[in-house]
N, CA and C atoms as a LAMMPS dump frame, in Angstrom:
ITEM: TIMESTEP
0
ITEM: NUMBER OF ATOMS
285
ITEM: BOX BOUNDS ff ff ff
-5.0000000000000000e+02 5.0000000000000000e+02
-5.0000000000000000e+02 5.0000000000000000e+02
-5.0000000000000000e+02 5.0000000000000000e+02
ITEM: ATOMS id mol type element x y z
1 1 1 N -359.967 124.97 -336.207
2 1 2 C -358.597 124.588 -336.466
3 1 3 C -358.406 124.46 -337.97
4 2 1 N -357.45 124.672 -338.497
5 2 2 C -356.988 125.082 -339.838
6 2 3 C -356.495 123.578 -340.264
7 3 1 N -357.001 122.632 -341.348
8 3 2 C -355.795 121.626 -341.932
9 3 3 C -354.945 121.916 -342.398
10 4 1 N -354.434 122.999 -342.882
11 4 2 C -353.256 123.116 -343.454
12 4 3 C -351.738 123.567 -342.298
13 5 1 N -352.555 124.025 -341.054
14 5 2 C -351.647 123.838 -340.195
15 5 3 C -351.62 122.869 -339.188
16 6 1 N -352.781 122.18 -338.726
17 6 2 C -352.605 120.761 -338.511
18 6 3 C -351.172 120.05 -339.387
19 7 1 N -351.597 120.073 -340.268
20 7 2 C -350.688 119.211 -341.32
21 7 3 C -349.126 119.13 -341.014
22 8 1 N -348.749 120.986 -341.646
23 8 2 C -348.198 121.299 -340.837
24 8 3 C -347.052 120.973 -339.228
25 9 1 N -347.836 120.857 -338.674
26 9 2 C -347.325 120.889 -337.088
27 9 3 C -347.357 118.829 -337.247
28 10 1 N -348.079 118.361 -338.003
29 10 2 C -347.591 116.505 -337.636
30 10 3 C -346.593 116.448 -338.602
31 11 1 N -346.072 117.393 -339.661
32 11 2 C -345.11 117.185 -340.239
33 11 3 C -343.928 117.599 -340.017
34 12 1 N -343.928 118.581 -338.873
35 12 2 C -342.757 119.176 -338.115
36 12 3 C -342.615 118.184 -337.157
37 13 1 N -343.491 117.938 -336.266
38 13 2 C -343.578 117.336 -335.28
39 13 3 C -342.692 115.223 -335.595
40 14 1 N -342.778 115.281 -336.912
41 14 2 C -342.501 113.613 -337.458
42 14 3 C -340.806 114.415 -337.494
43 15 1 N -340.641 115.516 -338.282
44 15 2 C -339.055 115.344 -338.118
45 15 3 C -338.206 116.064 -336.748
46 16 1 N -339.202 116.354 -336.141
47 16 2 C -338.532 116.764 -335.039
48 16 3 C -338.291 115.447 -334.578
49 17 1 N -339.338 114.202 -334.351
50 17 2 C -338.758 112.885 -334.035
51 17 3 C -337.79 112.242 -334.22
52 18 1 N -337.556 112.429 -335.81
53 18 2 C -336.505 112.001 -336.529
54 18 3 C -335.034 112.425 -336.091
55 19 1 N -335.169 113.699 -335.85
56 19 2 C -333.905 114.568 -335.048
57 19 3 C -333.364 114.142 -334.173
58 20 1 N -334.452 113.835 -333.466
59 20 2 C -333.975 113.094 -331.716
60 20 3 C -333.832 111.672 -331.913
61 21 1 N -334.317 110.923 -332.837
62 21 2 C -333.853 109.678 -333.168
63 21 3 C -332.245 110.056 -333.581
64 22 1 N -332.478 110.356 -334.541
65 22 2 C -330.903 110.711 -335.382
66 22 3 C -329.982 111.319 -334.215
67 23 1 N -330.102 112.11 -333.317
68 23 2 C -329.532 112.866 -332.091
69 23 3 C -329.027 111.586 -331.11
70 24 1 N -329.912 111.26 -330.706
71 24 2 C -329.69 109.547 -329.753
72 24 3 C -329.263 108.311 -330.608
73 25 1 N -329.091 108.19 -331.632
74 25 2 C -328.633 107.228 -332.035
75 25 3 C -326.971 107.474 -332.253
76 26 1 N -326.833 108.825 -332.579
77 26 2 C -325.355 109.59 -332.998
78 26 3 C -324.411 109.203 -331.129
79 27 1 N -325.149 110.045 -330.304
80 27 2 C -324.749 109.879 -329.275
81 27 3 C -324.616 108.432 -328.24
82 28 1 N -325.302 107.817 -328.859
83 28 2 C -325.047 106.159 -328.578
84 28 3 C -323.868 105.653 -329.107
85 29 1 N -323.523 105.625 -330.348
86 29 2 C -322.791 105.593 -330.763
87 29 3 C -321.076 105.982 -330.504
88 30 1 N -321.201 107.529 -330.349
89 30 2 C -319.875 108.213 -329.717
90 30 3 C -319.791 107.5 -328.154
91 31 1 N -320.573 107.283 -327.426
92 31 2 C -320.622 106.591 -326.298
93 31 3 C -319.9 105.245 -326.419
94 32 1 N -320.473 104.204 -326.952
95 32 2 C -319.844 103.187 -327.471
96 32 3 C -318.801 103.067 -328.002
97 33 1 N -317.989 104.202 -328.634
98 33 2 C -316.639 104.555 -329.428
99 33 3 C -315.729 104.873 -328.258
100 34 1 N -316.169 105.402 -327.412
101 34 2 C -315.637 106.22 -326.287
102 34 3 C -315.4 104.867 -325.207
103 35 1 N -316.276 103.838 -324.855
104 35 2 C -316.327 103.064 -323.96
105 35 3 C -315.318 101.689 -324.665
106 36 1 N -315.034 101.623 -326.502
107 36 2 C -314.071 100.723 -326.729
108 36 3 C -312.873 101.538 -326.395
109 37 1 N -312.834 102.691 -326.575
110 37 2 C -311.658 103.764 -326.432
111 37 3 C -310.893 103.417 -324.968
112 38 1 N -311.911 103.414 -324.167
113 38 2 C -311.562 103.374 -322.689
114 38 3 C -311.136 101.839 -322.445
115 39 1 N -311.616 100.963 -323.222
116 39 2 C -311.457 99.419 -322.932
117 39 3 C -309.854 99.18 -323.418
118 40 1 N -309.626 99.455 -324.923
119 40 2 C -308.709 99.273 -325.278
120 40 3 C -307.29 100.114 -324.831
121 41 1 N -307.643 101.192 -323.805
122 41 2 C -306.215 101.952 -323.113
123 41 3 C -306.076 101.208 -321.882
124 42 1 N -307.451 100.436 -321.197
125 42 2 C -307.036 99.911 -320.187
126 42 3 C -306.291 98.849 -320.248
127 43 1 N -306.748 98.12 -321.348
128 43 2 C -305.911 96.975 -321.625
129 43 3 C -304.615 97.236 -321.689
130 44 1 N -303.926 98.451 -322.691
131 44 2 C -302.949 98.759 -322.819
132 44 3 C -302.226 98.716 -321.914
133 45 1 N -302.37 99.967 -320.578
134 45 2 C -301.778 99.882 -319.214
135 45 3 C -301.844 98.408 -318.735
136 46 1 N -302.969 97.656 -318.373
137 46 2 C -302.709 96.597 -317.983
138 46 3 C -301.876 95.45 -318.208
139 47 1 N -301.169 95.514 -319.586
140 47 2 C -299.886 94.477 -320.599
141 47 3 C -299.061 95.543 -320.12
142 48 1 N -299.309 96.833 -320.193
143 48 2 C -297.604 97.651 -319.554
144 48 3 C -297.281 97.6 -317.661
145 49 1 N -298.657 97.527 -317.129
146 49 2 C -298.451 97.294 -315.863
147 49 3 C -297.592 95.955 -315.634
148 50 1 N -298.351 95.032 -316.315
149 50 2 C -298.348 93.191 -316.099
150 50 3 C -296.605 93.061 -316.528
151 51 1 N -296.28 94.186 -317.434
152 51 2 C -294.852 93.543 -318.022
153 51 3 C -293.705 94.082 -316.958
154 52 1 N -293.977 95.679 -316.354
155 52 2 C -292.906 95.934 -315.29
156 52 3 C -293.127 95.164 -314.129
157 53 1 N -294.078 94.282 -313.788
158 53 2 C -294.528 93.747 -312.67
159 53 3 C -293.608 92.751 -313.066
160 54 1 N -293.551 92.645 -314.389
161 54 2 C -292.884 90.809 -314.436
162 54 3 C -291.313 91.448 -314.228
163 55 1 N -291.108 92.607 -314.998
164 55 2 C -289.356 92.619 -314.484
165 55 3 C -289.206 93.262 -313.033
166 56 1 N -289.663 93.27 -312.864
167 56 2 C -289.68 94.195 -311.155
168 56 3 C -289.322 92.305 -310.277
169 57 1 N -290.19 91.399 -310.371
170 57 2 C -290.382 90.385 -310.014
171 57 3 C -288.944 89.559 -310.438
172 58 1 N -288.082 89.472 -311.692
173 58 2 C -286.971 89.175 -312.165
174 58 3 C -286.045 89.627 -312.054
175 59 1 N -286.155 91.118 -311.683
176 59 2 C -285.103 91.788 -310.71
177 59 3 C -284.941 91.415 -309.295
178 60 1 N -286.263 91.23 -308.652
179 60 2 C -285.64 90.946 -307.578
180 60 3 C -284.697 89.62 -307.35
181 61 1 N -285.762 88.553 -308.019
182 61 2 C -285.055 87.096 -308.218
183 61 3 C -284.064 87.071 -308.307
184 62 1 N -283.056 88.029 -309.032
185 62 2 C -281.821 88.101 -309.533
186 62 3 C -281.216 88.833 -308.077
187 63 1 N -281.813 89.644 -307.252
188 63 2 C -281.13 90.084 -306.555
189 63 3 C -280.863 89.202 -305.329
190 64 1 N -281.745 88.261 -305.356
191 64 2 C -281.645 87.269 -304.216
192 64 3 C -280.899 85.985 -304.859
193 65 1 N -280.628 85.814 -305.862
194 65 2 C -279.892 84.417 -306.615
195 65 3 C -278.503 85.026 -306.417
196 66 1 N -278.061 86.274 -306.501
197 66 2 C -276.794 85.975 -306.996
198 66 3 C -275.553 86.303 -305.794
199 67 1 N -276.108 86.634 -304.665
200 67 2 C -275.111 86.116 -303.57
201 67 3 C -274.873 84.702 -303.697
202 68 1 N -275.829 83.936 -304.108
203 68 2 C -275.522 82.496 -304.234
204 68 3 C -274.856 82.289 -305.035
205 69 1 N -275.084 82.452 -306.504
206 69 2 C -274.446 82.308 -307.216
207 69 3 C -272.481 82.642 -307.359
208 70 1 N -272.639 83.915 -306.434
209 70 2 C -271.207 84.119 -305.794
210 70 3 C -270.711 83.167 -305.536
211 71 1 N -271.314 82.632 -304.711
212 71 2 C -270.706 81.451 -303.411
213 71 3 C -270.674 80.419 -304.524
214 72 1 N -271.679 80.132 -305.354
215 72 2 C -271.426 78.56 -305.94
216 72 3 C -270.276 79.11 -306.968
217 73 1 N -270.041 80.063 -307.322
218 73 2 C -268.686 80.469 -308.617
219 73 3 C -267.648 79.781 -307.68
220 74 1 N -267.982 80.572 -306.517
221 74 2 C -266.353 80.355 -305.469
222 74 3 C -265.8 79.124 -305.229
223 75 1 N -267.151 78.65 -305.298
224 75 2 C -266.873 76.731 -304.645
225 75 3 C -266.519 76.045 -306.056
226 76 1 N -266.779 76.666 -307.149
227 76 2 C -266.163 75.86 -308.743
228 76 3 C -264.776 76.232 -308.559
229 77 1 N -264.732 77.403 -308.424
230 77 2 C -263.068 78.09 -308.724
231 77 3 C -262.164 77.213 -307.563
232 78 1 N -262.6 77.423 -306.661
233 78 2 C -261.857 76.615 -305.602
234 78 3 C -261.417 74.618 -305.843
235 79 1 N -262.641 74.208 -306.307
236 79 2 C -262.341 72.603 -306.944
237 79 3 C -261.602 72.421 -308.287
238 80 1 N -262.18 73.671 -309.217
239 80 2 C -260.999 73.86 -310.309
240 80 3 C -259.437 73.839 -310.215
241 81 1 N -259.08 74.7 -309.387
242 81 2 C -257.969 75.433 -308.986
243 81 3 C -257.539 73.607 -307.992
244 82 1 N -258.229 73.068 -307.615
245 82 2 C -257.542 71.838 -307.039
246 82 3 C -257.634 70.738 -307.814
247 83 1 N -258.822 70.484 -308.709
248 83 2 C -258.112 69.614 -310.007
249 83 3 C -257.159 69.883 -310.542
250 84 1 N -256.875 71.362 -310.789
251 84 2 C -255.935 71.431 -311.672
252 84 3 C -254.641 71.205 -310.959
253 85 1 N -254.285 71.309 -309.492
254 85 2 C -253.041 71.124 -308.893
255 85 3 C -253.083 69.616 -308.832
256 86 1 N -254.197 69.017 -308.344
257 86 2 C -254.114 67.263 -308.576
258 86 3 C -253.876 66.829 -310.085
259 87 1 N -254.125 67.35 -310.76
260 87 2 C -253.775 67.435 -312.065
261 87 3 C -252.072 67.141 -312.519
262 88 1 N -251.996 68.877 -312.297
263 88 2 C -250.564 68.88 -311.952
264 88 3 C -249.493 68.212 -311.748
265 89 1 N -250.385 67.626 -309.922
266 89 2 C -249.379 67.083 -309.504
267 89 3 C -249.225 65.252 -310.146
268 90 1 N -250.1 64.984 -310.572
269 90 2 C -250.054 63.538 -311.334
270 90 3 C -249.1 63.492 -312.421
271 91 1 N -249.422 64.555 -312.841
272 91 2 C -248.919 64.596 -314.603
273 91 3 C -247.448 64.791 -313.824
274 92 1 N -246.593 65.62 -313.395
275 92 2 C -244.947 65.297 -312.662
276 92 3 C -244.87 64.031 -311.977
277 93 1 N -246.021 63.18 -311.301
278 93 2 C -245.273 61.676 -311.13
279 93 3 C -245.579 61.13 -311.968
280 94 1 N -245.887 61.129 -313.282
281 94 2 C -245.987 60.273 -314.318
282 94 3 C -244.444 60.331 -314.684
283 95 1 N -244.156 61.56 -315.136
284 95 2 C -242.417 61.679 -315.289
285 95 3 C -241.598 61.11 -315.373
């Protein structure tokens, strides 16, 4: 066996290591870039899911409050409309 190609082949052989270090460390990396990538879009959807969920939820509320709210307008307008004739009618027997 030759030392000068011994030599050689442990000195190829050290940066071929180096390669695949440098290779797997690169790709760890893009992995990890890729997996905040994926964290931070889920989050995203999840504040855009969470926010139509909340008006979807305030729409309906609203759709079930405001037959009531009908009815309670009606029942003001109706006691209004009779203060104001008891009203009315006080203020002409003051006269």
């Amino acid at each position: 066996m030759n030392p000068v190609n011994s030599e050689w082949q442990d000195d190829a052989r050290k940066w071929l290591w180096y390669f695949l270090a440098a290779l797997l460390a690169s790709q760890l990396y893009f992995v990890r870039e890729l997996l905040a990538a994926l964290f931070l879009f889920a989050l995203g959807f999840g504040v855009l899911a969470g926010l139509a969920l909340f008006l979807l939820l305030i729409k309906r509320a609203c759709q079930f409050s405001m037959p009531g709210l009908d009815r309670t307008h009606a029942v003001w307008r109706r006691l209004r409309a009779a203060g104001s004739a008891r009203l009315g009618k006080s203020v002409e027997s003051q006269r």
